[in-house]
N, C-alpha and C positions, 0 to 999 in steps of 0.2 A: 557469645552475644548474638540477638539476631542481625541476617542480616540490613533490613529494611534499619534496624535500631542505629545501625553503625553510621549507614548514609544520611540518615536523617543529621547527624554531623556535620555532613560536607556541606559547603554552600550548595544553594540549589540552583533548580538548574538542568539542564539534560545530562546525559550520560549513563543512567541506572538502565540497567536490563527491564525492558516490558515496562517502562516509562510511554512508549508510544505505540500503537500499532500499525495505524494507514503508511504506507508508504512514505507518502511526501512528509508524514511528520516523523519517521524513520531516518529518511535524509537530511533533515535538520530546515527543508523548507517549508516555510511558514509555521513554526511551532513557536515563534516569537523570543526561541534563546537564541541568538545568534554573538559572534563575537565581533566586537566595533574594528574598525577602521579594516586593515587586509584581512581578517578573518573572518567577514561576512558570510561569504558561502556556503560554511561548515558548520557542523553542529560544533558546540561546545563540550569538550571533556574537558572533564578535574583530575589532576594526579596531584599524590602527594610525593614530593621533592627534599631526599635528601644528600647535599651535601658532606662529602667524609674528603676535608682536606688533610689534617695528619692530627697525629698522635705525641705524646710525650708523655715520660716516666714510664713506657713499656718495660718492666723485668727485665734484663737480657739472661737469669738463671732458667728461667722458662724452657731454653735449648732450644728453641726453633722462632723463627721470625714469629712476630706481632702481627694480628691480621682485624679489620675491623666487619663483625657481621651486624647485619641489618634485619630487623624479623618485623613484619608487620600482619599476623594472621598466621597463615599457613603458609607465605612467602619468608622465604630468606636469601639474602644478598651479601656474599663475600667481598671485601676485597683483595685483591693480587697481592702474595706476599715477594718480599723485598729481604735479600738479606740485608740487616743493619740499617733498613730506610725504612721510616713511617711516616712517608706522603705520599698520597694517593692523586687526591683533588679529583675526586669520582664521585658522580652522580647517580643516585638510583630514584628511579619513580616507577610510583604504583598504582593504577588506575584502580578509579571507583568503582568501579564495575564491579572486581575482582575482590574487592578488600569487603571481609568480616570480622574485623576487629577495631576497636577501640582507644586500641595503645602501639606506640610504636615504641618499639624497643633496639637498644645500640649495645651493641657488647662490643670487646675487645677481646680478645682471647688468642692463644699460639696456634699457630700453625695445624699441628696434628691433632688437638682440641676440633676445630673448625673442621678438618678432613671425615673426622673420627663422628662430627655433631652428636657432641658428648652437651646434654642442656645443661650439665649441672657444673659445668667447669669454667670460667670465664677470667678475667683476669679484672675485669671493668664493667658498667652496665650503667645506664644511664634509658629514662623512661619518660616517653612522652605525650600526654593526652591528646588525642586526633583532635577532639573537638577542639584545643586551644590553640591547633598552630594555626600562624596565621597565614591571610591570602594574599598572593601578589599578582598583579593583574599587569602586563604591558599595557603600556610604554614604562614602568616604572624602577624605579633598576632596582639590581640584585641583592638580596636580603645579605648582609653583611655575615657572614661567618663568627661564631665566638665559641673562646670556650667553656668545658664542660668538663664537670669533675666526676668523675664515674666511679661509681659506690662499687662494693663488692660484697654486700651482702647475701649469703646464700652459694657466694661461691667457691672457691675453694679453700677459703678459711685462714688465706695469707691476704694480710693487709697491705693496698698499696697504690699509692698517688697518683694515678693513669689520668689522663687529660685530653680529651679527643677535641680537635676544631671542629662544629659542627654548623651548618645549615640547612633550617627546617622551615618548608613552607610547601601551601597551596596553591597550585598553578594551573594551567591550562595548556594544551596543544602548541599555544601561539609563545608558550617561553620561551625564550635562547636555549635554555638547558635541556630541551625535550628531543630535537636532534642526536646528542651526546652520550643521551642518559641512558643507565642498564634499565631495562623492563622488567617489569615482574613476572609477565605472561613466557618468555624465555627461559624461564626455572626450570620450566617442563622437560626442556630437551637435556637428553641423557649421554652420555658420550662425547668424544672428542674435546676437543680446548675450551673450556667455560668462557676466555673472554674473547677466543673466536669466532663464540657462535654468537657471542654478543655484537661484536662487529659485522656479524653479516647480517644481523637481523636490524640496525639500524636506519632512519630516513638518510638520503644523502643526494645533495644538489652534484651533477658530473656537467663538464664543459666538455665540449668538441676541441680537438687541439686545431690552432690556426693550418687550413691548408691551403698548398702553393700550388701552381704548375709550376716546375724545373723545364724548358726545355732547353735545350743543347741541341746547337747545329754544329756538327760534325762536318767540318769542310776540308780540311785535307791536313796531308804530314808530310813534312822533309828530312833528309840524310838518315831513312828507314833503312837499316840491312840488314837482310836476312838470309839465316844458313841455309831456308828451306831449298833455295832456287841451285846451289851448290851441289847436289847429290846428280851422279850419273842420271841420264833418260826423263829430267824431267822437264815437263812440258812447258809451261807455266807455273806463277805463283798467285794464287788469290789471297787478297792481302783483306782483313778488316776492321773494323773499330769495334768494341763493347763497351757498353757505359753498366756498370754497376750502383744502385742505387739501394740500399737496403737488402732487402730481397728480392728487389726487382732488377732483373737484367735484360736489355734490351740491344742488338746490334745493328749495324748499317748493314749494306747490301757488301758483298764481297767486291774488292779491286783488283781486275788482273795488273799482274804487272812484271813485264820479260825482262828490263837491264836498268829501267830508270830509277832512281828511288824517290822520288818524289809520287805521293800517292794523295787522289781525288774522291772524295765522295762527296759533300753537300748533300748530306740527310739530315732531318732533324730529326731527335730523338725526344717526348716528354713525357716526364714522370710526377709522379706525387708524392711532394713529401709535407714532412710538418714541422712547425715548430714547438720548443727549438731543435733545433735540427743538430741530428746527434751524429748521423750516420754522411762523411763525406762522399760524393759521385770518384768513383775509383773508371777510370779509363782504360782501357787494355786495348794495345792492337795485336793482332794475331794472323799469321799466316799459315796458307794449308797448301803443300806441293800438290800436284796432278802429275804425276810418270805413269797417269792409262787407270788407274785405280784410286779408289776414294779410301784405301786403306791407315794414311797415313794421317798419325796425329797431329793436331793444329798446334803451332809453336806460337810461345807469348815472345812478343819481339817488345816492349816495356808496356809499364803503364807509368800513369801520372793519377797522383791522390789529390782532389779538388775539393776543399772545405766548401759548402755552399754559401757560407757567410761570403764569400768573397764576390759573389756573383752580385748583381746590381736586379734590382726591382723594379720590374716597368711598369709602368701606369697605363700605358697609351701605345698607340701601333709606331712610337719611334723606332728608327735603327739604334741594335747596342754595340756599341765594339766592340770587334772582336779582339781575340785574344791567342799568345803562344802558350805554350808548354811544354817541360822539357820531356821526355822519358825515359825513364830508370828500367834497367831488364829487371828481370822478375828474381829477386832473390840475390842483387849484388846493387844495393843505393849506391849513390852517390857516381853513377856510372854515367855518362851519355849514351842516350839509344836511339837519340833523335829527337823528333821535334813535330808536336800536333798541334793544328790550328782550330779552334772553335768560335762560335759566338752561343752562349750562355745568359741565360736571366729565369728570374722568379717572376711571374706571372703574376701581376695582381689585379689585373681588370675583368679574371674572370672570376664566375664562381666554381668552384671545385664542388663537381656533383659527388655525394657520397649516399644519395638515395635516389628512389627511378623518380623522374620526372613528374611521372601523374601523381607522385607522392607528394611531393618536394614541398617540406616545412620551411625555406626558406632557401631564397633567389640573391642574396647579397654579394659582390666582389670582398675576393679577398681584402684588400685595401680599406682598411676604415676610412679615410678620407675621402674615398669615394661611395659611403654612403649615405641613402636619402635618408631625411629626419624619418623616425618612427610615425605613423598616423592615427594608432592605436594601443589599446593594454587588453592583452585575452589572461584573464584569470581563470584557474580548474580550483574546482572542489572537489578531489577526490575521497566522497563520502563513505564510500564502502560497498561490501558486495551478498550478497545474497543468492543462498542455497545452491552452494559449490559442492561440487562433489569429491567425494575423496579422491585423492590421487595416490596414495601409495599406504603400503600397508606398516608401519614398523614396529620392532620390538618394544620402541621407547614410549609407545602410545597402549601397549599393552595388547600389539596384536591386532589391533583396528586401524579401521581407516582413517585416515590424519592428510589435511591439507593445511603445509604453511604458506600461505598466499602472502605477494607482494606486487605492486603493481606499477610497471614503468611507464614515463612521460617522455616524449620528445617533439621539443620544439623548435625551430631554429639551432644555433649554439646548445642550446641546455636543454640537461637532462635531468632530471628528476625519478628518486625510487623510494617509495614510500616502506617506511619499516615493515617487518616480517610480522605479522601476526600468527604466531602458532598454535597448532592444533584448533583451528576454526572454522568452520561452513559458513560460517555469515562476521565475516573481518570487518569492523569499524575501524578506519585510518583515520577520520575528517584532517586531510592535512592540503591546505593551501598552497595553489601554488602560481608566479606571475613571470607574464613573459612580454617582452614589447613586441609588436606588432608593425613590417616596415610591407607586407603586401598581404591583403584580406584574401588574395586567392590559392591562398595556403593549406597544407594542413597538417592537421595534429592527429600524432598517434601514439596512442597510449597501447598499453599491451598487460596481460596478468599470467605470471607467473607461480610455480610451486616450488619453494626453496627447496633443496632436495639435498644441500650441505649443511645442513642442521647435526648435529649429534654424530658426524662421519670422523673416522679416526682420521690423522695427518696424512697427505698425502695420496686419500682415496682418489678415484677417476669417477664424478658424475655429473650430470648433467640438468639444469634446472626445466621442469617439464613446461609445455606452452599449457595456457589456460584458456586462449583467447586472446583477440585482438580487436579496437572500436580506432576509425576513423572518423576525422569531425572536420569537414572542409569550412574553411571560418568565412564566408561568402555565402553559407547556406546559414549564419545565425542574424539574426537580428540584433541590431546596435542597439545597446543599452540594458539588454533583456537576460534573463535569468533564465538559461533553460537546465532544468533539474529532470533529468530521465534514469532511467537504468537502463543500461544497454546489456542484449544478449550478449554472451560468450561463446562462440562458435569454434570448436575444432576438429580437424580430421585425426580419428585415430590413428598411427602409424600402420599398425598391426593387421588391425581387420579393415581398414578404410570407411568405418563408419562415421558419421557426424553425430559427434554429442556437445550437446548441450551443457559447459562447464557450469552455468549460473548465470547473474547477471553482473556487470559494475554499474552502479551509481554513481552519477555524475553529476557536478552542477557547475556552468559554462557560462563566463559572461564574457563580451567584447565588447571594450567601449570605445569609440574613436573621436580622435580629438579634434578631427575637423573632418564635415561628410563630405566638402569640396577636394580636398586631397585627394580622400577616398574613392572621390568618385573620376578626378583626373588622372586615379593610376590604373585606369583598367583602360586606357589607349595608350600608356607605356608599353614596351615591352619586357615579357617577364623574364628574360633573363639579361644580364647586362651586356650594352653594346657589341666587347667584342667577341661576344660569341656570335654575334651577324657579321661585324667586321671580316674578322680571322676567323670563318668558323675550326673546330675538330670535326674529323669522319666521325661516322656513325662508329664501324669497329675501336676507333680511339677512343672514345667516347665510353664505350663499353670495356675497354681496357683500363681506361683511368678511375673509371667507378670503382671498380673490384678492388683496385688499389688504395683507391680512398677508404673503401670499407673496411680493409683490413689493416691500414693505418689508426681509425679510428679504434676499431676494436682491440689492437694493441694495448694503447693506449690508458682507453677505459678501464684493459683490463690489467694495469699495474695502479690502479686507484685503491685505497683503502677504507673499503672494501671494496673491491673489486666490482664491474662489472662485468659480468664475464661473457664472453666470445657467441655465445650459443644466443643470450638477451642483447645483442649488441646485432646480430644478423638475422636475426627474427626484425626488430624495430626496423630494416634500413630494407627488408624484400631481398636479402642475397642471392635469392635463388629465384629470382621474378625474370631474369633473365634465360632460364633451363628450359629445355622442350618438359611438356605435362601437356598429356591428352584430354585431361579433366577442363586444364586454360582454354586448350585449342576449343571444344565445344561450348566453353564459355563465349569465344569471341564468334564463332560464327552465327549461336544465335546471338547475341548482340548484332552482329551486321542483318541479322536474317528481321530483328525488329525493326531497325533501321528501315531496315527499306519498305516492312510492313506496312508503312506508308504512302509510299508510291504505288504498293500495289491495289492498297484499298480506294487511291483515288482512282486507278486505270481498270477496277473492276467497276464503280461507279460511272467512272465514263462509258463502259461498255453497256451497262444498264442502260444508258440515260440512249446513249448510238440506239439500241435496240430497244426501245418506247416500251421499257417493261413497268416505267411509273410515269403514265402519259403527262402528269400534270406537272413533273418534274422535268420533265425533254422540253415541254410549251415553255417554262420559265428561261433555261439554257437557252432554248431558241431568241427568246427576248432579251436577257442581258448580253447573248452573243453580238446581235445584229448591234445593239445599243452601240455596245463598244468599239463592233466595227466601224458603223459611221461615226463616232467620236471617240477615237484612238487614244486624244489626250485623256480620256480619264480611266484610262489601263491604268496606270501606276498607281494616280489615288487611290482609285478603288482598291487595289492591292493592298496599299500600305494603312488601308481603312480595317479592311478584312484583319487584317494582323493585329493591328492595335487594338479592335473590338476581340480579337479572341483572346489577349494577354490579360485584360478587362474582366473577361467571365472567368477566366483560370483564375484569380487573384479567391477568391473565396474558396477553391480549393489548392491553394499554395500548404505545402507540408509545414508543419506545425513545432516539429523538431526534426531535429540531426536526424538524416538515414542510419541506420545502423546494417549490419551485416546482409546480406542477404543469400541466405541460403540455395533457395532456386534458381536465382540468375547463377552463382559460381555453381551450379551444379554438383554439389557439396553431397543432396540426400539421394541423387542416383547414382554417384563413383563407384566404380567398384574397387574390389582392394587391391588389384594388379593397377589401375592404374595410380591410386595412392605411395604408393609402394614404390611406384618409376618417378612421381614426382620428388618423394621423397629422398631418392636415393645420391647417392655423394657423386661430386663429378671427376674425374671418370668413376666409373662406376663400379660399387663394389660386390657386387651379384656374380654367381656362376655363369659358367657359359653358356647352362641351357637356358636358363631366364634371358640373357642377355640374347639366343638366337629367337627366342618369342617373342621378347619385344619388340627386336627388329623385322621380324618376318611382320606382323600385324603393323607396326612404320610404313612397311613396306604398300603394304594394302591401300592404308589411310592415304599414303604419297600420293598411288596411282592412282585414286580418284581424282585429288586434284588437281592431278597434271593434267586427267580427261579434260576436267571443266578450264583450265588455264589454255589448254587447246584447243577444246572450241572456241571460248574467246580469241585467240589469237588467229582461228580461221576466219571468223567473220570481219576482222581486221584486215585478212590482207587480199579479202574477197573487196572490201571498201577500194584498197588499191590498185587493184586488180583493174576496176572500170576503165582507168584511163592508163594502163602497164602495155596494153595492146601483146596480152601473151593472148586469151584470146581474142583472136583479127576484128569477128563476125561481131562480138559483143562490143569488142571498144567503138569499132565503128559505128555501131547502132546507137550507141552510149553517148557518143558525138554530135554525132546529128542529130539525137534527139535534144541536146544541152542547144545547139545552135538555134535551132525551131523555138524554145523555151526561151531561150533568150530575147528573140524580137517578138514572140509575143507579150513576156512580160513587158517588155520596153512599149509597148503601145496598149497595154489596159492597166488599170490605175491598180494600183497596189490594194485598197479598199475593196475591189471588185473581186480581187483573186482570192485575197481571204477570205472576202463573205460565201465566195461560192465556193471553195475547200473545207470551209466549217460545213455550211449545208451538205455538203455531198456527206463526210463524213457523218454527220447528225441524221441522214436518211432513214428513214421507213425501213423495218426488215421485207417488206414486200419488196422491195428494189434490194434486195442484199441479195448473194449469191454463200453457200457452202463450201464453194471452193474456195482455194489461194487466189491473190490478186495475179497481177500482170506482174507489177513491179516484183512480190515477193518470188515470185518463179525465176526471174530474172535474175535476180540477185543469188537467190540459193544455187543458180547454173555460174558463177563463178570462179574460176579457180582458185588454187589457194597454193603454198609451198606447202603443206602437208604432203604433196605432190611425192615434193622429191626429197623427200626424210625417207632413211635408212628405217 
């Protein structure tokens, strides 16, 4: 049947291939189908939905389980056979797009029938005209199930009562069942577990697991005895604590200790954990003898197992009690080995950073009850993507290039992965998605990936390839408003270090807030909770409990079903935004170099204006100068006039939508592929040695220049200190008397005077200028410095 014949069927509506062409009516914006209530942003697709809850009166002479297939066209959809069980309660849907046929058809059939897709054997068959099922639209609930008596005509010529529970309808994107459901577009892939690929190809909402800080102060242990201090010639014993925390192990500073056994440290040690919290903090003290050599191994003198449920949860900078514990030697419980004192708590007034700061989807303390009301809803449309390129080549595709793209959300808490679209260049998701909103100066980053465990046998090792990544800072969108772009996909090849161009994703973006007064009193908050200013962490802690976070989360994620896995989990959160990359480093210096682009262009302006190169522009300077001199008060106005009139003329060129990537600022199209290559690479590092003496010998290079410029700078610093150090006699002294002299006479000419005649000197005629250096600049540059007396 054709296909136009078939759709003509479906309710109408968007969803057909070449239904639209302009972009924006590609994206579902302003084509006038849109779906009511949360499914506004998205275009509308139709699938047809069916239900296979179970079966009755299956044969058991058959010899092999009962299986129920689905055929609708040139798609077919198994169910999982069961020995002795026939219920499923499995959904399949098959979008309009795909479908050229007319009838849906439901068999039952065995086992090896079904394997074998033998058409003419079946045990059951029941037929259903597309144009007659009917539609169900949300909010409406779910079409009730019944049964069906399944004829067997045609097929194997044994008569017999089979009875499938069946539900059949037309739905959309925004059903309950569409998350769930097998796809038809999944068929394709060839290999590996049929309902594993199904599971991986599915949408799926993932939560962040709540996390803590753990800190533990370690403050001392009594009636400690150890055999190390016992052996002939030794010197000492350094005695010290280890907190084991998952895979994170962390220790105090070592304690000497000659005959006492009571032992001191007061360290705090903090970790990161989550809940619920699986893994208890295990303590170990350990001693290491000194008889002249570091030879000797460190003896476990006990530990003690500390559930973290027992630890207390603090809100606020109170003192927590501290606390004893016994220790058990290692390998005989139930033994005394002494006794260590801590204070312990879970942290909950801070936020647990698990991505870098300038990223940071959200600023919340761990503690619900210490958070503010929400003051907004940021809803995505992620519409789909366009003219992706292949990423890999497979058998199962016939040899060509095949991209299965899926595309992840992170927002806050939650995560979002939109189903697998297989075998596609231009993947239609429209699937919505909402997030509450507690600070606008956030952001969201979504990222596209290429499924790359599609069709793999069990147990392969691979890796899902990046596609690109868009960041959306929600303070650069406009409240209330729809912004529907496609953003490029940017990435750097591993290999060659080239920037290609994956495609684009389609987006569409609203932020709505529920009061702009809130919104507008949290931007003199600050954005992280109190007591990170109270109590702050160091910066290296800081960067130690990130890594921990991230790989808590990633854990995590990646015992979810389906999984998120390790690779899409460290991509979204920047795991390696903390690595040396020489590509980063010339990203930030021209950023500082623009930065200051400014200063310079006003001090080459000044020098213009000093040297009367635009006379009628020096005559104006010279009159707002004097103005201001003799009327000091209206410095500021005028200042703060000047600024508010230029925010004014920039409002007409304020950006229009979301930034997206940008190529030549990250210096992405000049990289070369050595330094691709080094940003890329795992830490420590997995390169031969010669690579590894290249890179560092070219470090070495890049270092020494900035140490030059770090040294100059720090020479005209201590040439500043210099003036009044009296290392040289002749200059301080001159330095002195000149400040004394300066001093009474500023003290007897008015302050108006000094200025106006410093601006005019400066603002002088080149006829009055001289070529050479000043007085003062000679002066200065004859200053000493401790460059002096470095080695």
């Amino acid at each position: 049947m054709p296909q136009q014949q078939a759709r003509a069927q479906w309710p109408a509506g968007s969803g057909g291939s070449g239904s639209t062409s302009a972009r924006g009516e590609w994206m579902g914006i302003g084509s006038g189908e849109k779906l009511a209530s949360a499914y506004d942003l998205v275009e509308r697709m139709h699938y047809l939905y069916v239900r296979v809850v179970k079966a009755r009166g299956v044969p058991v002479a058959v010899g092999s389980p009962g299986v129920v297939e689905v055929r609708l066209g040139n798609y077919r959809a198994t169910t999982p056979h069961r020995e002795g069980i026939h219920e499923w309660n499995q959904v399949f849907a098959f979008s309009r797009e795909r479908v050229q046929a007319s009838v849906l058809e439901v068999f039952v059939r065995d086992k090896d029938a079904a394997l074998a897709s033998a058409p003419d054997y079946y045990i059951g068959k029941v037929a259903f005209d597309v144009a007659e099922i009917p539609v169900r639209v949300p909010p409406d609930s779910p079409l009730a199930p019944q049964w069906y008596r399944l004829g067997n005509a045609g097929g194997n010529g044994k008569m017999a009562h089979v009875e499938a529970m069946l539900a059949v309808w037309v739905g959309t994107q925004a059903d309950e069942a569409f998350a769930d459901a097998w796809h038809a577009d999944a068929a394709s892939v060839r290999g590996g577990d049929g309902m594993a690929v199904q599971q991986s190809t599915r949408s799926k909402v993932y939560v962040t697991p709540k996390l803590w800080y753990l800190r533990i102060n370690v403050l001392e242990a009594q009636d400690v005895v150890t055999t190390a201090r016992v052996g002939a010639g030794s010197r000492h014993v350094e005695v010290f604590a280890k907190v084991q925390v998952g895979g994170m192990t962390l220790r105090t500073k070592p304690c000497s200790v000659r005959s006492a056994t009571s032992l001191s440290w007061n360290e705090e040690l903090v970790f990161v954990v989550a809940e619920p919290f699986e893994d208890p903090a295990v303590l170990i003290v350990e001693a290491r003898a000194h008889p002249g050599n570091n030879n000797n191994k460190d003896e476990i003198v006990g530990r003690a197992v500390l559930p973290l449920t027992i630890f207390e949860k603090r809100l606020d900078r109170r003192t927590v009690h501290s606390q004893w514990f016994s220790l058990e030697p290692f390998g005989h419980p139930l033994t005394f080995a002494g006794r260590v004192h801590i204070r312990a708590c879970l942290e909950g007034a801070y936020h647990v950073m698990d991505e870098p700061a300038m990223y940071a989807s959200d600023t919340r303390p761990t503690a619900r009850q210490l958070w503010r009301p929400p003051v907004g809803v940021l809803e995505v449309g992620v519409l789909g993507a366009q003219g992706l390129t292949p990423m890999k080549t497979t058998d199962g595709h016939g040899g060509r290039g095949s991209t299965d793209a899926y595309c992840v959300a992170k927002y806050g808490h939650k995560w979002v992965r939109t189903r697998t679209v297989v075998d596609s260049c231009s993947p239609r998701w429209n699937e919505q998605y909402t997030w509450e909103v507690y600070d606008p100066c956030t952001v969201l980053t979504l990222a596209m990936f290429d499924n790359c465990h599609l069709g793999n046998a069990p147990g392969a090792v691979t890796r899902d390839q990046r596609m690109g990544k868009v960041r959306i800072r929600l303070s650069t969108l406009e409240m209330d408003k729809v912004h529907a772009n496609a953003h490029p996909l940017l990435v750097l090849h591993p290999s060659s270090g080239a920037l290609r161009k994956t495609g684009d994703l389609c987006l569409a973006v609203r932020l709505t807030s529920v009061s702009l007064a809130s919104v507008a009193c949290l931007y003199a908050q600050p954005l992280l909770p109190k007591m990170h200013y109270l109590q702050p962490f160091t910066i290296p802690q800081l960067d130690a409990l990130r890594r921990q976070a991230m790989g808590l989360v990633a854990a995590r994620l990646g015992r979810a079903e389906p999984p998120l896995r390790r690779e899409v989990v460290e991509h979204v959160l920047e795991a390696g935004s903390h690595a040396w990359s020489m590509r980063r480093s010339k990203v930030n210096f021209f950023r500082v170099t623009a930065l200051l682009s400014g200063a310079a262009s006003t001090a080459r302006w000044l020098l213009d204006v000093c040297h009367w190169r635009r006379p009628a522009t020096t005559v104006l300077v010279h009159v707002l100068f004097v103005t201001l001199t003799c009327f000091p008060e209206l410095v500021l106005p005028t200042a703060f006039a000047y600024m508010g009139l230029a925010g004014l003329w920039n409002y007409r060129r304020r950006p229009r939508r979301p930034a997206n990537m940008d190529a030549r600022l990250s210096c992405a199209d000049t990289a070369q592929p050595e330094d691709v290559d080094e940003e890329m690479d795992t830490f420590p590092t997995s390169k031969p040695n010669g690579v590894v003496r290249l890179r560092y010998d070219r470090l070495r290079s890049v270092a020494g220049r900035i140490q030059t410029v770090v040294g100059d700078v720090a020479t005209q610093g201590e040439r500043v200190r210099s003036l009044l150090a009296w290392r040289d006699p002749r200059a301080t002294a001159m330095f002195t008397a000149l400040c004394l002299v300066a001093a009474v006479a500023l003290y007897v000419t008015s302050f108006r005077v000094v200025v106006l005649v410093a601006g005019l000197y400066v603002l002088r005629h080149p006829r009055f200028r001289s070529q050479m250096p000043s007085a003062a600049a000679n002066f200065f540059k004859r200053m000493p410095s401790r460059a002096d007396t470095m080695l």
